[in-house]
C-alpha positions as CSV (number, residue, x, y, z in Angstrom):
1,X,0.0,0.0,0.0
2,X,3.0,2.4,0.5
3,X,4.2,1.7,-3.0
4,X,1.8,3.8,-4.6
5,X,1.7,6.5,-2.5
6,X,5.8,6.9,-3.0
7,X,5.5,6.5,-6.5
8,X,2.1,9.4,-6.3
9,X,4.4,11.5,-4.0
10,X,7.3,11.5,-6.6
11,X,5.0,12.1,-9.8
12,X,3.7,15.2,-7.7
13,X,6.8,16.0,-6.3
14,X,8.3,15.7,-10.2
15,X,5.3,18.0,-11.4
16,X,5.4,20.7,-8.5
17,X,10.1,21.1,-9.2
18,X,9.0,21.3,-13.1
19,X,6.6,24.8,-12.2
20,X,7.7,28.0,-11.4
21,X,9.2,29.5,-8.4
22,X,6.4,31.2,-7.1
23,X,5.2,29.2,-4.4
24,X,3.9,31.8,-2.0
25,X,1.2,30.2,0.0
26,X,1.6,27.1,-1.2
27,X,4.5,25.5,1.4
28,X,2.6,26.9,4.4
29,X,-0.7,25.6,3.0
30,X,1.2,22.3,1.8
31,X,2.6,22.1,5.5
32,X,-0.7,22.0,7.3
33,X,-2.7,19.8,5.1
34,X,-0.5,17.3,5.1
35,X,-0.3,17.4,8.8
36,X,-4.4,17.6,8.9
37,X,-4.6,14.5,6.0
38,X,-2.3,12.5,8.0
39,X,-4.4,12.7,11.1
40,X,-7.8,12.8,9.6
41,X,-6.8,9.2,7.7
42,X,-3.4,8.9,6.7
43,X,-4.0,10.8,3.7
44,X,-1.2,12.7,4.1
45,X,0.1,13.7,0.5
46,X,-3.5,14.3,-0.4
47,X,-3.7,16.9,2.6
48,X,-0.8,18.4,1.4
49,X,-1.7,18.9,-2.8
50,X,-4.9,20.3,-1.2
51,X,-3.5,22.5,1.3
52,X,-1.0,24.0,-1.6
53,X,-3.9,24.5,-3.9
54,X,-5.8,26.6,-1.1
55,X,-2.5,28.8,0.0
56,X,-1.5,29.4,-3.3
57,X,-5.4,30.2,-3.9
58,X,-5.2,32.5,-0.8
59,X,-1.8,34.5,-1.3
60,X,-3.3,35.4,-5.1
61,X,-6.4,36.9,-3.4
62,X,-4.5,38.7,-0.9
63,X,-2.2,40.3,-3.4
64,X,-5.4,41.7,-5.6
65,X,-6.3,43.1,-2.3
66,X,-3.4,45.0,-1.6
67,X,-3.3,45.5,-5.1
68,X,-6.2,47.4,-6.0
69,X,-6.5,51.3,-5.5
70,X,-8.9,53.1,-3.1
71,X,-12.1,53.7,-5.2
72,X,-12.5,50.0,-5.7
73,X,-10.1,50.3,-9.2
74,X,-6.8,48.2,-9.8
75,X,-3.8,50.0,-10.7
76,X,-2.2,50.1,-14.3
């Protein structure tokens, strides 16, 4: 049962080191879901991809906050 979720965790792995660098949400997020999956079943890698997905997810929608301009505009 362990084989498949080391060969999953190296695919995923594989994919993540193949993207870009900018990972800013994504290790905290990937941190604490894995830690969560693991206790809430052993699901730990799953907790972690899903954890990433929502950090990354979060970080983009802080940055359009702090991005846009008083009146409700964005900036050019």
């Amino acid at each position: 049962m362990k084989t498949p979720a080391a060969i999953f965790a190296i695919a995923t792995l594989a994919i993540v080191a193949a993207a870009p660098a900018d990972a800013k949400g994504c290790l905290k997020g990937a941190v604490v879901g894995g830690v969560a999956g693991h206790y809430a079943g052993h699901h730990g890698v799953l907790g972690a991809v899903a954890g990433c997905v929502y950090g990354r997810h979060h970080a983009k929608e802080q940055a359009r906050q702090q991005n846009q301009a008083p009146n409700g505009q964005e900036r050019m």
